[in-house]
C-alpha positions as CSV (number, residue, x, y, z in Angstrom):
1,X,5.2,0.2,15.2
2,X,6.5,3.2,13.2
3,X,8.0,2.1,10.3
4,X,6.4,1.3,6.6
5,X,6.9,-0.5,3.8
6,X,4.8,0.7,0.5
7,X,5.6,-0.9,-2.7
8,X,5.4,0.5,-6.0
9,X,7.3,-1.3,-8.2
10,X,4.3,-2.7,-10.6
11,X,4.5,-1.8,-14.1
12,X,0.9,-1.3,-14.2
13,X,0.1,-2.3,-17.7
14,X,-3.9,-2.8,-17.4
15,X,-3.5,0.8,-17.0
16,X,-1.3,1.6,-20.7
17,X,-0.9,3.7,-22.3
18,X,-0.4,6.1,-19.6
19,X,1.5,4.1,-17.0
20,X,4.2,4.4,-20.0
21,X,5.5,7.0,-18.7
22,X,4.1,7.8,-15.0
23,X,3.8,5.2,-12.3
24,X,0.2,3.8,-12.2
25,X,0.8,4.8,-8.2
26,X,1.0,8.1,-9.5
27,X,-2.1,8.8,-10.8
28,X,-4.2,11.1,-8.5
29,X,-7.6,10.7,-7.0
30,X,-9.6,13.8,-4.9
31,X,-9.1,15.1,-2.0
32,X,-10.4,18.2,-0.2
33,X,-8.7,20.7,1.7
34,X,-11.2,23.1,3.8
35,X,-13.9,21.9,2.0
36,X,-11.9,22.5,-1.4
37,X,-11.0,20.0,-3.8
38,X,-7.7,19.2,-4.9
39,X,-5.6,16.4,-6.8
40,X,-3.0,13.9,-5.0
41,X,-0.9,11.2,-6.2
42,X,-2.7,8.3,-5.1
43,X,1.0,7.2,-3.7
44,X,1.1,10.5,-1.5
45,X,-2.3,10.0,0.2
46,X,-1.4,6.7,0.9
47,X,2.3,8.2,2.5
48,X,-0.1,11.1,4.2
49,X,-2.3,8.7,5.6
50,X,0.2,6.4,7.3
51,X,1.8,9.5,8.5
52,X,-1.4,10.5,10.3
53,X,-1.2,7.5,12.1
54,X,2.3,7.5,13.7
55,X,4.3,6.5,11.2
56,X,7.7,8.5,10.3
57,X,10.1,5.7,8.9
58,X,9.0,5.1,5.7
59,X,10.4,2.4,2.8
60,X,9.9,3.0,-0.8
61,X,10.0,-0.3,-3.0
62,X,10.1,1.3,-6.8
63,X,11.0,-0.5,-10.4
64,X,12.8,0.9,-13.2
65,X,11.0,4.3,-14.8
66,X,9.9,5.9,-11.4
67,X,12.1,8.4,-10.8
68,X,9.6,10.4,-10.8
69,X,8.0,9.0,-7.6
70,X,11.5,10.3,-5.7
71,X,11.1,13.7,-7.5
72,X,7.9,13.9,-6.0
73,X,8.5,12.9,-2.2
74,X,11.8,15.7,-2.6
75,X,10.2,19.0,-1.2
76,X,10.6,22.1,-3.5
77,X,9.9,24.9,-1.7
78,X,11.2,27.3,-4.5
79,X,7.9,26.3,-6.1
80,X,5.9,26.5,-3.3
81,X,7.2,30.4,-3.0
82,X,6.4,30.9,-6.9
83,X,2.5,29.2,-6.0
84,X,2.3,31.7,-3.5
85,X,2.9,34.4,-5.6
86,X,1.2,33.6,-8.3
87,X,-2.2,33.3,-5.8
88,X,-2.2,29.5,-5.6
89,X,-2.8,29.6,-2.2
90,X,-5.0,26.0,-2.2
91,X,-2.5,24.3,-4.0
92,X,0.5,25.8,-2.1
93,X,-1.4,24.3,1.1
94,X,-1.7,21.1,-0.6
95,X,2.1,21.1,-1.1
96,X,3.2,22.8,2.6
97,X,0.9,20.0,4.5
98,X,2.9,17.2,2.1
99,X,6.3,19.0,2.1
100,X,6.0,19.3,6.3
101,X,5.5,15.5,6.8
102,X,8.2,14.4,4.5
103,X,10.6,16.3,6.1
104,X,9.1,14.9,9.1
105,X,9.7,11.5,7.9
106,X,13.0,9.0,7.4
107,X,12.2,7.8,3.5
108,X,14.5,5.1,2.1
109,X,14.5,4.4,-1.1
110,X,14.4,0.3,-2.6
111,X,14.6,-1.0,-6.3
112,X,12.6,-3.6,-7.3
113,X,14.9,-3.9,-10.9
114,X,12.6,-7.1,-12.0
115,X,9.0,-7.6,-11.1
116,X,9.2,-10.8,-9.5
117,X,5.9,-10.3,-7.4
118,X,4.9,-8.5,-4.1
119,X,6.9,-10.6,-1.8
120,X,10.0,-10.1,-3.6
121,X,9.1,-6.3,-3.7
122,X,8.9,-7.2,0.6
123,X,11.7,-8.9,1.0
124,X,13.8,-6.2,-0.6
125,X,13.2,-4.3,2.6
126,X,14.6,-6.2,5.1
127,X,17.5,-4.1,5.5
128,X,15.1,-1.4,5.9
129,X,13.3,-3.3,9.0
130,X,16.1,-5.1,10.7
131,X,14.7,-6.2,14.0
132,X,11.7,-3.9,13.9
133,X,7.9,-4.8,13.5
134,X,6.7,-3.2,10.5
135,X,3.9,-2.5,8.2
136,X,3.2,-3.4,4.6
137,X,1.1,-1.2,2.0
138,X,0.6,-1.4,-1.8
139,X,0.8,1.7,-3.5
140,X,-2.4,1.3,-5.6
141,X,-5.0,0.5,-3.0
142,X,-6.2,3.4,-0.6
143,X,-8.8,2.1,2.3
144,X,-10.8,5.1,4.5
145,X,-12.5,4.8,7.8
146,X,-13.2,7.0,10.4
147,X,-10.0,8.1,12.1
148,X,-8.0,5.7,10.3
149,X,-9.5,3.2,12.6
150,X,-8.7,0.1,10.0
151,X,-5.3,1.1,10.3
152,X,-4.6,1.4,13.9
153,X,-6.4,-2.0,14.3
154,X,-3.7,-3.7,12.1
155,X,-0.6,-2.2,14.1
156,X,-2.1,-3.6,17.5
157,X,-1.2,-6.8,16.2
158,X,2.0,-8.3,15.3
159,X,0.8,-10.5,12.4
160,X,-2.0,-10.0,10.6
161,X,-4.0,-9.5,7.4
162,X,-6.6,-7.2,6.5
163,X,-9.6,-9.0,5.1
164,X,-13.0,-7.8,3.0
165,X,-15.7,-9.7,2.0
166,X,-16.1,-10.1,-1.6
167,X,-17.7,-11.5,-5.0
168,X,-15.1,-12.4,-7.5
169,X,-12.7,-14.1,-4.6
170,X,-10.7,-15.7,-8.2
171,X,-9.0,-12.1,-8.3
172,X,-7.9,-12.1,-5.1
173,X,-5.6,-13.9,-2.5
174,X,-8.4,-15.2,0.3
175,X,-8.1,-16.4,3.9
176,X,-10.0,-18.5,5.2
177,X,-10.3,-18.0,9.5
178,X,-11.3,-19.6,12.4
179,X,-11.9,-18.0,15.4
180,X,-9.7,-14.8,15.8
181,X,-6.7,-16.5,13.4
182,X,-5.9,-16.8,10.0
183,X,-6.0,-20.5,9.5
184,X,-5.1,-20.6,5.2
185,X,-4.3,-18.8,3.1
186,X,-4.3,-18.8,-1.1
187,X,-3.3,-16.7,-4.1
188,X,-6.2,-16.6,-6.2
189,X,-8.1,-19.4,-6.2
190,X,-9.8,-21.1,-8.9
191,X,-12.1,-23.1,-6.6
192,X,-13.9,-21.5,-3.7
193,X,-12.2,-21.7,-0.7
194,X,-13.1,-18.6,1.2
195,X,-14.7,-15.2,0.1
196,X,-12.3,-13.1,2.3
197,X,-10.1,-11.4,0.1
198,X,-6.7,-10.2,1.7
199,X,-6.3,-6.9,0.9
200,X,-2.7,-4.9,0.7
201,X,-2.1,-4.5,3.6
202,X,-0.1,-6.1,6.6
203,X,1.9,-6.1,9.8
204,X,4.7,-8.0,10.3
205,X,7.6,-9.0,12.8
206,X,10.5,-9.7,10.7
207,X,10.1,-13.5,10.8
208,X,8.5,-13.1,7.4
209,X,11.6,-12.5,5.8
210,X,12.7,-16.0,6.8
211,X,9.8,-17.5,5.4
212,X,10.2,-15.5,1.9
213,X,13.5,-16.5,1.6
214,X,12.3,-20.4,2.0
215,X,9.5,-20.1,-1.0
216,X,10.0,-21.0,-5.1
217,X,8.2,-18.9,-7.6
218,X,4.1,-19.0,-7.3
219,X,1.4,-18.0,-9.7
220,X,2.5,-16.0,-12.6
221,X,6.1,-17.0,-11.5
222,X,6.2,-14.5,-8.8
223,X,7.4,-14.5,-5.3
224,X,4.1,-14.7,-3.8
225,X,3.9,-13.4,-0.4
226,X,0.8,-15.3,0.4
227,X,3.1,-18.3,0.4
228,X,5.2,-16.8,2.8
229,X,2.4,-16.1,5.5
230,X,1.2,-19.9,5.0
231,X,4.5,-20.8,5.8
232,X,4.1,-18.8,8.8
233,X,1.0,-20.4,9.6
234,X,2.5,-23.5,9.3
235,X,5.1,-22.7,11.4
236,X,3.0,-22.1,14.6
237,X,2.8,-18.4,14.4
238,X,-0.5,-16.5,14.8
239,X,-1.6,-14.8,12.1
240,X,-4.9,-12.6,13.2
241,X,-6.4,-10.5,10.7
242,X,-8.9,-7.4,11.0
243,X,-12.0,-7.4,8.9
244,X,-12.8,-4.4,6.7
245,X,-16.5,-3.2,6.8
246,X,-17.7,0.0,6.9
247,X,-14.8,1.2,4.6
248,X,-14.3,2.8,1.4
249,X,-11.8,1.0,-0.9
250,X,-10.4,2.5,-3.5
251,X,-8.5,0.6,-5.8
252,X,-6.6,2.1,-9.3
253,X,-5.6,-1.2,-10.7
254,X,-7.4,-1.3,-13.8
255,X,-9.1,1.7,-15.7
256,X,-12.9,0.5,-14.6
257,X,-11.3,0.5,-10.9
258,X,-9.5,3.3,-11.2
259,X,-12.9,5.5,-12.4
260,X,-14.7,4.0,-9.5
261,X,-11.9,5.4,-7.3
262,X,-12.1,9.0,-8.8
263,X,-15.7,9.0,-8.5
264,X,-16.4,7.8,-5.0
265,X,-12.7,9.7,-4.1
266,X,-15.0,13.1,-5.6
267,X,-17.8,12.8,-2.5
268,X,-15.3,11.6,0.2
């Protein structure tokens, strides 16, 4: 499996005023390079991350206002040059290390002109895909383990869903399993029905498509793509899932979220 698809298409309003202007997938969280720290676009750790794991094909799903997300995946090595003269030599490594695997990479560009949900926002790819398996990944949700090993568990498998354990399952689309399958699944409960949240991430085949394409409007009158994998489900396909554990999940969807993921991002 080497191809992605990341969307970033939300308009990120829990996070106004400053998702006005810049991308809420934009804003940055630490990292550290030789022990230094630095600030990335949340978006391009994501990018670097799935790079680090084979990926090179990569699909962008972005909304109105985010130029500046292309501007930022278009190498400038003009400025890199002025970095390195000016003595910036951390931050010109941060940039070189980013610059290299974008060129690296095939990036396609999607727009998303209406936010009509994240399996619109996946559908939207499927020119991107074709007959290839692929893998799904919100912009605004970064998960470490050691050696990605989360990640390379979900491209073993043709379908599945990544899954954590957690309190407030009303926020959340939840699985419920049995055995090594997804059994259900269901966008946001307002009754219990399983405390397994599915978080943003996925492989596919592209029978998925199919599926989205055969779904009305869900909750919040959005193309859900929950309601897409039940129809899979239903159809006969397995769905497996891998279970998140010893992880760190950072998420910047709303600003308490968002401090949580610069402060546990700071002692990564």
């Amino acid at each position: 499996m080497k191809k992605a698809v990341i969307t970033a298409a939300g308009l990120g309003t829990r996070l106004l005023s400053v998702t006005k202007e810049l991308p809420k997938e934009m804003l940055p969280i630490f990292q550290r390079i030789d022990g230094e720290l630095v600030l990335k676009p949340l978006l391009q750790v994501i990018f670097e991350q799935l790079y680090d794991v084979g990926i090179r094909d990569f699909c962008f799903v972005i909304g109105r206002g985010k130029r500046s997300i292309e501007d930022h995946f278009t190498p400038d090595w003009d400025f890199l040059e002025y970095l390195l003269k000016a003595g910036k030599e951390l931050a010109a490594k941060s940039l070189e290390i980013f610059y290299k695997k974008v060129e690296d990479s095939n990036i396609s560009w999607v727009n998303q002109p209406q936010p009509r949900g994240f399996g619109d926002a996946v559908l939207r790819a499927e020119k991107f895909v074709e007959k290839d398996n692929f893998m799904v990944a919100a912009g605004d949700t970064y998960i470490v383990s050691g050696g990605n090993a989360h990640l390379k568990e979900l491209l073993a498998h043709d379908n599945a869903l990544m899954l954590k354990r957690v309190k407030d399952y009303r926020s959340y689309g939840v699985a419920v399993i049995e055995g090594d399958r997804v059994v259900k699944v269901v966008e946001k409960p307002k009754q219990r029905v399983s405390d397994l949240a599915i978080m943003p991430f996925y492989s596919f085949t592209p029978e998925i498509f199919n599926h989205l394409k055969n779904i009305e409007q869900g909750e919040g009158n959005e193309i859900q793509l929950t309601d897409a994998i039940q129809l899979m489900i239903n159809s006969g396909t397995k769905v497996k899932y891998v279970m998140l554990n010893d992880v760190k999940w950072l998420d910047i969807g709303n600003p308490k979220s968002y401090w949580k993921a610069l402060r546990e991002s700071y002692y990564l």
